[in-house]
C-alpha positions in Angstrom: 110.8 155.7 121.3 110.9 151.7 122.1 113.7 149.9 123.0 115.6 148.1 119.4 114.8 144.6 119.3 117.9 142.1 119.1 119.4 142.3 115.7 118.1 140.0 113.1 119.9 137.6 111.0 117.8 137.9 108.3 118.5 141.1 105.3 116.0 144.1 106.1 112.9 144.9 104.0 112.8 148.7 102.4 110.0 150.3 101.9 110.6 152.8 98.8 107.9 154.9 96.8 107.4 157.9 95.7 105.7 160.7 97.7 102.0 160.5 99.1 101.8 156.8 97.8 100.3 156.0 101.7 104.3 154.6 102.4 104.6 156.1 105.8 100.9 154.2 107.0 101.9 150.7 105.2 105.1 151.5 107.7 103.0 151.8 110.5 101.1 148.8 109.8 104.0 146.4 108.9 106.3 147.6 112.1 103.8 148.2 114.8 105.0 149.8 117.9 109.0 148.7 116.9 109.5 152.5 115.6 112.4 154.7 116.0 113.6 157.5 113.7 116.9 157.7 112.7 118.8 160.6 110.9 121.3 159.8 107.9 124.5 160.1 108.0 125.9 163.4 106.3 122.2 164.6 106.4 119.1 166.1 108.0 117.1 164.4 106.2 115.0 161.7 108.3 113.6 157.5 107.7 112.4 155.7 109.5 113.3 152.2 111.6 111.2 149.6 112.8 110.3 145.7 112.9 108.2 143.5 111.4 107.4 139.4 112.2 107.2 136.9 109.6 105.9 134.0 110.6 106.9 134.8 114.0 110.8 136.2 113.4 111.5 139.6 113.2 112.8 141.5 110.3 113.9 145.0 110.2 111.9 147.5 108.0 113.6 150.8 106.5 110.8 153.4 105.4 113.0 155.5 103.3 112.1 159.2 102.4 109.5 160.0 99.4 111.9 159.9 96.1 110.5 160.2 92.3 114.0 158.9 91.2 116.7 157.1 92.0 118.3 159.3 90.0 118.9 162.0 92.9 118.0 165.2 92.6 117.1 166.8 96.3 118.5 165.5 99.8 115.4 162.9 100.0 116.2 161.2 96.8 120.3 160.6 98.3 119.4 159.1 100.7 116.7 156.7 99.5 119.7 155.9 96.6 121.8 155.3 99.2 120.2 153.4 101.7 119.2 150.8 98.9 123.2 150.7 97.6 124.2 149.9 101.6 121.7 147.3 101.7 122.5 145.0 98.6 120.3 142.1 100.3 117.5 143.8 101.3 114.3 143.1 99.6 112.3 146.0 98.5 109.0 146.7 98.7 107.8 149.3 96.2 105.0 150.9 97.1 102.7 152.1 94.4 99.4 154.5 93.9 97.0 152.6 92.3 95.4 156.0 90.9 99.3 156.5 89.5 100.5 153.4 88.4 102.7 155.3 85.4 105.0 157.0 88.0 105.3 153.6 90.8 107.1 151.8 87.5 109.1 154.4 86.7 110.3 154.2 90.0 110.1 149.9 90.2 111.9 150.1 86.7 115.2 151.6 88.5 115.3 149.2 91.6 115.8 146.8 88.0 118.5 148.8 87.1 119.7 148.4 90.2 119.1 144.5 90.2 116.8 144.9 93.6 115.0 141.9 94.1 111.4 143.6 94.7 107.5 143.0 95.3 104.7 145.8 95.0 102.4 146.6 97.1 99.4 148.4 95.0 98.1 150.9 97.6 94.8 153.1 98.1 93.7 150.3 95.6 90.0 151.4 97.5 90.8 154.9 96.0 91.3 153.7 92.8 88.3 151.3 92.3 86.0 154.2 93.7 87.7 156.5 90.7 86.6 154.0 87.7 90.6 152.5 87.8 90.5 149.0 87.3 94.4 147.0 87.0 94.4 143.6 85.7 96.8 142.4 88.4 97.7 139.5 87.1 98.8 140.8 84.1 100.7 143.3 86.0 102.6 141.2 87.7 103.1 138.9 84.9 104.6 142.2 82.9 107.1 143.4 85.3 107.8 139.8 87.4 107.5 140.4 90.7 104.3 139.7 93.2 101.8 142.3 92.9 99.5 142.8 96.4 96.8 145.3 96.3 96.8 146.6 100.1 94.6 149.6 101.5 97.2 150.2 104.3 94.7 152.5 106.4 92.3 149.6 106.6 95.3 146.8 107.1 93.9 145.2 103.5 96.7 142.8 101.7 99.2 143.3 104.7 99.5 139.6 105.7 99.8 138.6 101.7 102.2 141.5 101.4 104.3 139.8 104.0 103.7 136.4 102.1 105.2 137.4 98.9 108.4 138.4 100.2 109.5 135.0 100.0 108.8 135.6 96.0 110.7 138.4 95.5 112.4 138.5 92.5 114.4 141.7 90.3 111.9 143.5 88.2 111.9 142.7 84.6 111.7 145.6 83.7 114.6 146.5 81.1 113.7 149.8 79.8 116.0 150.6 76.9 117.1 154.6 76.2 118.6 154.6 72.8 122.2 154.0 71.3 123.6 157.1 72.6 122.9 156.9 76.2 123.8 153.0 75.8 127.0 153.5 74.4 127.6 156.2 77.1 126.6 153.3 79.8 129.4 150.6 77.9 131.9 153.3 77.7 131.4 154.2 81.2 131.4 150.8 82.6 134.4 149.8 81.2 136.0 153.5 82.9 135.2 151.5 86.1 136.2 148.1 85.0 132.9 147.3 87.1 131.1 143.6 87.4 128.8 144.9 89.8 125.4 144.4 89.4 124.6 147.7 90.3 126.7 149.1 87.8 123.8 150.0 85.5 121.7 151.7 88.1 124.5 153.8 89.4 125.7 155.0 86.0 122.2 155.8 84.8 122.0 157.7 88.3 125.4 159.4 87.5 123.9 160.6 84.4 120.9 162.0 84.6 121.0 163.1 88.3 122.9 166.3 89.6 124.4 164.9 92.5 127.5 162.6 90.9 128.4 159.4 91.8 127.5 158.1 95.5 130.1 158.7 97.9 129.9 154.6 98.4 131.5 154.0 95.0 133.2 157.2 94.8 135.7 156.2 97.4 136.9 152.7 95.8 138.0 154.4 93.1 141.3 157.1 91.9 140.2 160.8 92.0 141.4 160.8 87.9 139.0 158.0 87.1 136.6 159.8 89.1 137.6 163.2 86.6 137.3 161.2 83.6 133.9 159.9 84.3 132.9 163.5 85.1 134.7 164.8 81.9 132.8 162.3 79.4 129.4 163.4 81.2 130.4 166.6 80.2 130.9 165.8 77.0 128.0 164.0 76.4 125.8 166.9 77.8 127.4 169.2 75.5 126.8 166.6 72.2 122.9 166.3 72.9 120.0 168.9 71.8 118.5 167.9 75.7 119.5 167.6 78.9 120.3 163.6 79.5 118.5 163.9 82.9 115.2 165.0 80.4 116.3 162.1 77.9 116.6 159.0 80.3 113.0 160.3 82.4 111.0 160.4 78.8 111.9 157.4 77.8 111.3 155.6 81.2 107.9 157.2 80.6 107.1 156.3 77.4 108.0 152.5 78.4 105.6 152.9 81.7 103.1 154.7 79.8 102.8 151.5 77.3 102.8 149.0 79.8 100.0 151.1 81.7 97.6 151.2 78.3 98.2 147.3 79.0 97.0 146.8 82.1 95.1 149.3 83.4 90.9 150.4 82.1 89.8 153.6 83.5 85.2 154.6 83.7 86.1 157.7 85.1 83.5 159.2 87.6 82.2 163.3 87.2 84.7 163.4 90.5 87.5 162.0 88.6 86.5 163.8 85.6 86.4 167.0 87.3 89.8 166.8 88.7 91.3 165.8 85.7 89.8 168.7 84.1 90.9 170.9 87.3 94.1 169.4 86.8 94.8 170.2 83.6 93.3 173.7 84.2 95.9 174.6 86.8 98.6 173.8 84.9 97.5 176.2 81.5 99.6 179.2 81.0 96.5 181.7 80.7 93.9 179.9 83.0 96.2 178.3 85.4 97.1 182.1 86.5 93.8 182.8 88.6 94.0 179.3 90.3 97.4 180.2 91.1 96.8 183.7 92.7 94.2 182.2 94.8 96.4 179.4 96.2 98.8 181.7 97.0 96.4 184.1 98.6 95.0 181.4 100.5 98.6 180.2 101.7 99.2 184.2 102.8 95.8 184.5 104.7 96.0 181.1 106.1 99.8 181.3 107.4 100.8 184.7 106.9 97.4 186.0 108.5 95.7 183.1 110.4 99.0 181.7 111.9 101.3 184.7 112.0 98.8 187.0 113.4 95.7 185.4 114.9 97.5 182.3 116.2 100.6 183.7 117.3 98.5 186.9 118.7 96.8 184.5 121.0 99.7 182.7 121.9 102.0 185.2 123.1 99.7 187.8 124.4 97.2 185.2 126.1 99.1 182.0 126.9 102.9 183.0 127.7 102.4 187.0 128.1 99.4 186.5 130.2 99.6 183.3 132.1 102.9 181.6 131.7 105.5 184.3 131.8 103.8 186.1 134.6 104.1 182.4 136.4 107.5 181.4 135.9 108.4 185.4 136.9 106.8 185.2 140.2 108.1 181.7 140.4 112.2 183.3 139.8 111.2 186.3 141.8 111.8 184.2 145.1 115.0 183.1 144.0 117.8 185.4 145.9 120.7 185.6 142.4 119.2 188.3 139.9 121.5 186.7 137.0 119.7 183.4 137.3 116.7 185.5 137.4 117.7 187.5 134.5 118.7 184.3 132.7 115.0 182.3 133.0 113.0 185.4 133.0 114.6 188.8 132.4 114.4 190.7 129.1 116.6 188.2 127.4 115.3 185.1 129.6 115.3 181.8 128.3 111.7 181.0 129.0 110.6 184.9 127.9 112.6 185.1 125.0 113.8 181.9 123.9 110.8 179.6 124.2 108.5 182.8 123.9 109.8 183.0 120.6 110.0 179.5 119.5 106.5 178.1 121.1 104.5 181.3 121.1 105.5 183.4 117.7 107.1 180.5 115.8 105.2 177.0 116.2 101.9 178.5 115.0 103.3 179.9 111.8 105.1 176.6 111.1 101.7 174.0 112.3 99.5 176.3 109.6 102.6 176.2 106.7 103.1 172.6 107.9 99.0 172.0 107.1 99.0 174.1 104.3 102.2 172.3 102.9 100.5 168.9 103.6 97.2 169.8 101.9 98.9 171.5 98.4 101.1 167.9 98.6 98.7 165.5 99.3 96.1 167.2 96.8 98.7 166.8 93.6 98.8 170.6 93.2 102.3 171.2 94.7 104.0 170.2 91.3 101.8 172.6 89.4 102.4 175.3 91.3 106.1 174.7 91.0 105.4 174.1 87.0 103.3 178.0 86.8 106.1 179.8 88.2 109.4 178.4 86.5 109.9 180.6 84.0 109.5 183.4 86.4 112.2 182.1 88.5 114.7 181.0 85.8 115.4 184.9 85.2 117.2 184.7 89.1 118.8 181.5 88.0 115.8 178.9 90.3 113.3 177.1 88.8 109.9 176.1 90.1 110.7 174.6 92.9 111.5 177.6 94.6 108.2 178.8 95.4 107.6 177.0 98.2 110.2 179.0 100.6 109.9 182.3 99.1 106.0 182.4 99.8 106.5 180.6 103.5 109.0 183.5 103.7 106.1 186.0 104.0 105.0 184.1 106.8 108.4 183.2 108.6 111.5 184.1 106.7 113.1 181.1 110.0 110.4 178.5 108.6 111.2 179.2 104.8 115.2 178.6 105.2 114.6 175.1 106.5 112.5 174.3 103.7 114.9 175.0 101.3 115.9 171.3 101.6 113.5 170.5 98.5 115.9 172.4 96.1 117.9 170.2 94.1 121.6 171.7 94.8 123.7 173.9 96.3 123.4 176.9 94.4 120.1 176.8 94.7 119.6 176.7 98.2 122.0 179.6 98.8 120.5 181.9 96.0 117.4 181.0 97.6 118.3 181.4 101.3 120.3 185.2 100.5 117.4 186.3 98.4 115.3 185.3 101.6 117.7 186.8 104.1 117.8 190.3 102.2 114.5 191.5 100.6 111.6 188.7 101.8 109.9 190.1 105.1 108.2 187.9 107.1 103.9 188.7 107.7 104.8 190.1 111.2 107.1 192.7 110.0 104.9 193.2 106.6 102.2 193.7 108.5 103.4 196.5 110.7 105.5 197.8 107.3 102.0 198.5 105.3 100.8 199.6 107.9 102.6 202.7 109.1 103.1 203.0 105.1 99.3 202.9 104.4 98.6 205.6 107.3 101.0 207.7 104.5 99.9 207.3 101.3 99.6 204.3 98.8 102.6 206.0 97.2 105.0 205.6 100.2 103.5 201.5 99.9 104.3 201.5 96.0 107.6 203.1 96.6 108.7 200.5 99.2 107.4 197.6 97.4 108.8 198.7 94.1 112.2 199.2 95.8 112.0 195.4 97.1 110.9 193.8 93.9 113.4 195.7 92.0 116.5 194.9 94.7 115.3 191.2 94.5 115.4 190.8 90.9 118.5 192.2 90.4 120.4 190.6 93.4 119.0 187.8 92.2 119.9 187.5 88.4 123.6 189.0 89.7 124.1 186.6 92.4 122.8 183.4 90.6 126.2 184.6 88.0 128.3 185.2 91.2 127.0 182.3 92.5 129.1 179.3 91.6 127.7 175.9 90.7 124.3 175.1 88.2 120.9 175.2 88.9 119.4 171.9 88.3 117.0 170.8 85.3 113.1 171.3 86.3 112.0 167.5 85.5 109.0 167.0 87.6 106.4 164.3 87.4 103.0 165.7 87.5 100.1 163.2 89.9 96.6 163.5 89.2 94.7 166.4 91.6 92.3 164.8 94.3 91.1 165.9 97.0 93.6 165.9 100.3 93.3 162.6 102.6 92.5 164.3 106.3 94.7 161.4 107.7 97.6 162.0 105.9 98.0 165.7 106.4 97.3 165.2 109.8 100.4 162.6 110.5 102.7 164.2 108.3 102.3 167.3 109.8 102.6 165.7 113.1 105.9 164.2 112.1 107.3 167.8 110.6 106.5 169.4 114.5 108.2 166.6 116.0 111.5 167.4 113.4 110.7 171.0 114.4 110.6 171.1 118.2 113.4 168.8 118.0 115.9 170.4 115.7 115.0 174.2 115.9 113.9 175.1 119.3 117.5 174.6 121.0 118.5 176.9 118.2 116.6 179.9 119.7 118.2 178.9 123.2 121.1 179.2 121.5 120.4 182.2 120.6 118.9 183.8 123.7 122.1 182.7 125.6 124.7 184.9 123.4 122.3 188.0 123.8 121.9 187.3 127.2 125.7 187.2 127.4 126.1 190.7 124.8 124.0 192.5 127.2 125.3 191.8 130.7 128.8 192.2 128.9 127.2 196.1 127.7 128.0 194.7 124.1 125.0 195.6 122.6 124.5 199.5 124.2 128.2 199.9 122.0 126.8 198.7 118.8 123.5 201.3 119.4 126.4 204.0 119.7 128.2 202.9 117.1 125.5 202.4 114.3 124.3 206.0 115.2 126.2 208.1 112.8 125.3 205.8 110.3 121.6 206.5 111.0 122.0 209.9 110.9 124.3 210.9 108.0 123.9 208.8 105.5 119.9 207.8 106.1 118.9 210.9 107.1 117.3 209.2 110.2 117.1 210.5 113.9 119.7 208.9 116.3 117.3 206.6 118.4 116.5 205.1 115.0 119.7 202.8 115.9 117.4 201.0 118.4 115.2 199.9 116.1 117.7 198.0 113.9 119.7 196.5 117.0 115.7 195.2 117.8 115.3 194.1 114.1 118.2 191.6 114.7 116.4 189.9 117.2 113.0 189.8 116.1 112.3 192.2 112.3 108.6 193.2 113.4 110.1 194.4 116.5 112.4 196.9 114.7 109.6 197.6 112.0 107.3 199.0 115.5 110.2 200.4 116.9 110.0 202.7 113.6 106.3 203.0 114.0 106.8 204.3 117.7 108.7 206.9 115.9 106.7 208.0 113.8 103.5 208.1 115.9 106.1 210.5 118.1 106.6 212.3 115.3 109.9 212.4 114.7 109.9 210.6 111.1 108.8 213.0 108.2 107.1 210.7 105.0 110.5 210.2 103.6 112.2 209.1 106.8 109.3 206.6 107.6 109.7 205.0 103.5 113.5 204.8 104.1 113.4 202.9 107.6 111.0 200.6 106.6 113.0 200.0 103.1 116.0 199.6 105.3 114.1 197.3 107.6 113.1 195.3 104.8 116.3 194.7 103.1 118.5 194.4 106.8 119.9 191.5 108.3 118.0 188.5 109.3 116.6 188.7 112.9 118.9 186.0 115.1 116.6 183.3 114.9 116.9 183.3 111.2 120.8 183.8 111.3 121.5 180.6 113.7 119.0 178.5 111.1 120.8 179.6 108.4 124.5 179.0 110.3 123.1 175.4 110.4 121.4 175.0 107.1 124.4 176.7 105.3 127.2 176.4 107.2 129.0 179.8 109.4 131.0 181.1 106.6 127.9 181.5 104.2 125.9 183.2 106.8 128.4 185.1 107.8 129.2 186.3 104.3 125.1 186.9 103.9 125.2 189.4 106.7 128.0 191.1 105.9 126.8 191.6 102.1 123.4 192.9 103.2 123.9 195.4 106.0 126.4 198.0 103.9 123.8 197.1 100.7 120.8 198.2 103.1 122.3 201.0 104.1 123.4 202.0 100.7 120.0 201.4 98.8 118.8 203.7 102.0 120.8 206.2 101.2 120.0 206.6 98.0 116.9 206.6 98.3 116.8 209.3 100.9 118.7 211.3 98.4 116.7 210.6 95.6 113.2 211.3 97.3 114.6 214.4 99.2 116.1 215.8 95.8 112.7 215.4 93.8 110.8 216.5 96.7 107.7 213.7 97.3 106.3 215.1 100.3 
């Protein structure tokens, strides 16, 4: 990170778009080497700060998240809402996909709402010309009245006009009506807030149809009852219409795009552009879009759950730290006289043989391979399909769509798949998702030890287990999304055209994501590694073993050293899962033992690494209350299960 230049006089310049519109490369472009990340306040959510020269004087430049709306529905959307209201005189740039024009002015249409003045920068306009797209820019510009500068950012193309046409920025004019209801609501409610504002229109529309209220900005300038009343009427409204408003104000914002694209835009699409729109529309069909969807999700499990959790991570830790850099830094401590400062770099709770261990050698290649694979499904336009297959699965456990993503990174890293809850829309959400993870999701490491001391039984003993887990995780889940309190959000998602994945942008993007990762997780496993280290040398952990042990034994029907296994599944679940599968290749699990311990596994606490993420995604109290929930509900499924197996006699 460079040193901040000295502050300019001059308002900043925002760069807002939606996602994979080539934002964060125009960024690069415009602010050069001037770059520092900043994280918003409140959040963990991350933009961007730099500085640009316009005819020689610097200007700052704001590259704000990826948001679809400024209607906010996830973390990213907040804060690029927000970061436009605490910078009424900034000029916007809206960057737009020329292959996607329809959803850049659904997006330039609300910085009119907002009375932004604006220009447009019509990026990958190379892209689009070599898909049969042509856009009469002229007339484009004409139609929503701001400059229009086609810009190819990778190749610098249009970046000195871009900087040009600042100086003719002007509010869209785009006034997109959404019929007499939804005004009148907007009259009523601007009168609530007796409001001359300018912004007034943009942050009641956002009010409306978003999930996240009013911003905390405008929120605070006002009495908690007007606040109540505004709230109330939405309410209201809601309950008066046949659809959700969120669903009424995003149609017609579309249907007034969609016209204005018929005007401006001719399409000669090539067989590539033809096959992808084909492809496209494939994916998304409820009988055809099934196989596509199995084999993306196979892919993602072979890729991260195989390739990253096991071949990756195999040759990290057994080659690189188990064979060259923990042996180094142990001879290295082994001349220092103080065994607790040994103990505490290098013993069996070490910093650098547990704590980075874990986070650089087992961790980092799960998370660079989901990271890739999360880059290539979002860059390719298939990430909202495969959101769009699996809602109406996940609306029976109260989620939508949008949940797939961390419940099939949690076969991979159940650590990894908690942070990426961040793309739900609210708060329910995130902790259905985050318990359901927590209890019954187990990561590939553990899964594939689990299937395979299982598969050395029987296919039965597999079917059993994995018909236990489904079962628990449908039914937790449909009771706890009632339990739950708060909504789920509506699943309004606009659906890009598929293409194939841009190298470059997967590449930087998951670049950035690793940077966020070393950054904000890795002291976490420290963390960690520090409080065991302090259990064990305190004989904290030898009184749990002892403790648990009765447990063990009457109620699952398991021998006594079984208690090991579980006080190892809290610091790492594959761990405990082997330390079962050391049992049984002793001999002292029967069939039915082995199916219960690795049910019990399964459905057991998160290991530590997991519980600190989700003490700092969630908060202490919610993690907390997880882990308390889940170990008697383990144990008692176990139970049961060894009861009901023993009585019918299996084996």
């Amino acid at each position: 990170m460079t040193t901040r230049q000295t502050k300019s006089t001059l308002p900043p310049v925002l760069l807002v778009g939606n996602p994979n519109v080539g934002k964060s490369a125009l960024f690069g472009v415009l602010s050069g080497r001037y770059v520092e990340v900043s994280n918003y306040p409140g959040t963990t959510v991350d933009y961007a700060v730099g500085w640009m020269r316009i005819d020689g004087v610097p200007r700052e430049i704001f590259d704000s998240p990826g948001a679809d709306t400024l209607s906010p529905i996830s973390d990213d959307e907040i804060v690029t809402r927000d970061l436009i209201l605490s910078h009424p005189d900034s000029t916007v740039i809206c960057v737009i996909d020329s292959k996607n024009l329809l959803r850049g002015l659904v997006l330039l249409s609300q910085l009119a709402e907002f009375k932004r003045k604006a220009v447009v920068a019509l990026n990958m306009a190379d892209e689009a010309s070599s898909s049969g797209i042509k856009i009469n820019i002229p007339a484009l510009s004409q139609a929503v009245g701001v400059p229009v500068i086609p810009t190819i950012a990778t190749q610098r193309a249009g970046i000195e006009e871009l900087k040009r046409s600042l100086k003719k920025a002007a509010v869209p004019s785009l006034n997109f009506g959404f019929g007499a209801v939804i005004e009148d609501a907007l009259e009523v409610l601007s009168r609530e807030l007796a409001s001359t504002n300018g912004n007034s229109r943009g942050i009641l529309l956002s009010f409306l149809s978003g999930d996240n209220g009013l911003p905390p900005s405008i929120k605070s300038i006002y009495p908690a009852d007007t606040i109540k009343r505004l709230e109330n009427y939405k309410k209201q409204l809601e309950r008066s219409l046949a659809e959700p408003i969120g669903f009424i104000i995003a149609k017609a914002r579309n249907e007034e795009a969609q016209r204005l694209v018929q005007r401006v835009v001719s399409a000669k699409g090539s067989p590539a552009t033809r096959f992808f729109r084909a492809l496209g529309i494939t994916s998304q069909h409820p009988v055809y879009g099934v196989p596509i969807l199995m084999l993306v999700i196979i892919g993602l499990y072979y890729f991260v759950g195989v390739f990253g959790a096991q071949t990756l991570v195999g040759l990290f830790e057994n080659r690189l730290f188990g064979s060259l850099i923990n042996p180094l830094f142990t001879k290295l401590f082994s001349y220092i006289p103080w065994a607790f400062l040994r103990d505490l770099f290098v013993g069996e709770y070490g910093i650098i043989t547990m704590a980075l261990t874990y986070a650089l050698a087992l961790i980092l290649p799960i998370v660079t391979t989901f990271f890739l694979a999360f880059g290539i499904l979002e860059d390719s336009g298939y990430l909202p399909r495969l959101a769009f297959m699996v809602d109406r699965i996940f609306k029976k456990i109260g989620l939508n769509g949008r949940a797939v993503l961390p419940m099939v990174l949690g076969l991979g890293c159940d650590t990894m798949a908690v942070l990426t809850t961040r793309i739900l829309s609210t708060k329910k959400e995130k902790v259905l998702v985050t318990f359901l993870l927590a209890l019954a999701i187990p990561c590939s490491a553990q899964l594939g030890v689990t299937l395979g001391i299982l598969g050395a039984i029987s296919g039965l003993a597999v079917m059993i287990w994995l018909g236990v887990i489904l079962m628990v995780l449908f039914i937790v889940g449909y009771i706890s999304s009632k339990v739950i309190p708060g909504r789920s959000s509506d699943f309004i998602l606009e659906i890009p055209p598929l293409r194939l994945p841009q190298a470059r942008n997967v590449v930087v993007k998951t670049l950035m994501r690793l940077e966020w990762y070393l950054r904000e997780a890795v002291p976490l496993f420290v963390l960690g590694t520090l409080i065991l280290f302090t259990l064990d040398r305190l004989g904290a952990l030898k009184i749990l073993e002892k403790a648990f042990s009765p447990v063990v034994v009457n109620i699952l029907g398991l021998p006594a050293k079984s208690s090991e296994a579980f006080i190892l599944g809290f610091l790492r679940r594959d761990y405990g899962a082997a330390g079962f599968k050391g049992l049984f290749d002793q001999g002292l699990l029967d069939p039915i033992s082995t199916v219960v311990a690795m049910t019990v596994i399964t459905l057991f606490v998160p290991c530590i690494a997991n519980f600190f993420i989700i003490i700092k995604e969630r908060g202490l109290k919610t993690a907390l209350g997880m882990v308390l929930f889940i170990i008697p509900f383990a144990i008692t499924v176990g139970g049961l299960l060894n009861l009901l197996l023993r009585g019918i006699k299996i084996w």
